[in-house]
Kinemage of the C-alpha trace (Angstrom):
@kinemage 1
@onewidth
@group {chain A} dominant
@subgroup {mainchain}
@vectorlist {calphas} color= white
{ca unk a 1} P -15.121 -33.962 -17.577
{ca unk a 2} L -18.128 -32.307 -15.342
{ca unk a 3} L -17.659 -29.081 -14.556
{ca unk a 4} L -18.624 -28.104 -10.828
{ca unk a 5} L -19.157 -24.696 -9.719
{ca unk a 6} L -17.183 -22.766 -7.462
{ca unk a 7} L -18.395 -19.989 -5.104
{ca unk a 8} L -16.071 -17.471 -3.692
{ca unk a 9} L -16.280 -14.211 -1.454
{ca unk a 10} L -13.365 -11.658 -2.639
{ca unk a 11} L -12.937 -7.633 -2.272
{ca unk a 12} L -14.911 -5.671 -4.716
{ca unk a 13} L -11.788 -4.610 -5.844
{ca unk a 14} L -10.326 -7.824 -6.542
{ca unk a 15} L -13.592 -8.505 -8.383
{ca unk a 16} L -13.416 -5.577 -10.789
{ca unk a 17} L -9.757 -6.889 -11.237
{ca unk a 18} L -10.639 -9.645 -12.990
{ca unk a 19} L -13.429 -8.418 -14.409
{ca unk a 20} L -11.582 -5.467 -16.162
{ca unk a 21} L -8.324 -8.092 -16.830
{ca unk a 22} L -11.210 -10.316 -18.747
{ca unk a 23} L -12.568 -8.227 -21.165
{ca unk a 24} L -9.331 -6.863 -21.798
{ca unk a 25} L -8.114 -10.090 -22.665
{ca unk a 26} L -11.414 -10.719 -24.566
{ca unk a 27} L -11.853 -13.894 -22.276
{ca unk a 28} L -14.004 -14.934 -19.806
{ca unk a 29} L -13.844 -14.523 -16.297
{ca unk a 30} L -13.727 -18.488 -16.182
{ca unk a 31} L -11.047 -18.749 -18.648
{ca unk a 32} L -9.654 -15.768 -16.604
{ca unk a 33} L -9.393 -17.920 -13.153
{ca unk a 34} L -8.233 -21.621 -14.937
{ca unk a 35} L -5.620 -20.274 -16.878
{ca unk a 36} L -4.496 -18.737 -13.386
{ca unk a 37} L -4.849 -22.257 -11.671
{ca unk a 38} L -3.322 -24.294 -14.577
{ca unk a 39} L -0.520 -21.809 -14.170
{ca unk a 40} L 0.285 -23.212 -10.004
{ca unk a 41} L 2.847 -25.290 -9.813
{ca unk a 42} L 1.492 -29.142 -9.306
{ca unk a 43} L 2.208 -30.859 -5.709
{ca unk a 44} L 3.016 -34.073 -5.540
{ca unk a 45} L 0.246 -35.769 -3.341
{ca unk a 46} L 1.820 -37.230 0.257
{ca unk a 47} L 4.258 -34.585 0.133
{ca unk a 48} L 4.140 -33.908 4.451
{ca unk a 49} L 6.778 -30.591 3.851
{ca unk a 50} L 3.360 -28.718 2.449
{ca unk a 51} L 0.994 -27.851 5.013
């Protein structure tokens, strides 16, 4: 698997969030934010209802 990089604008706030949430969790911010994808629900692909 290659990784790719993902840039995002949030709040400050939101930032600190996660930051704070992270070290708490002694985990990265990275392993923060997939464990938090992995964790949506999957969509079937085709499925029109989801727009």
């Amino acid at each position: 698997m290659k990784n790719k990089e993902l840039k995002i604008r949030i709040s400050e706030r939101r930032l600190n969030k996660v930051r704070l949430y992270a070290v708490h969790a002694d985990k990265t911010m990275t392993q923060v934010i997939e464990e938090l994808i992995d964790s949506l629900p999957s969509i079937e692909r085709g499925n029109s209802s989801m727009r």
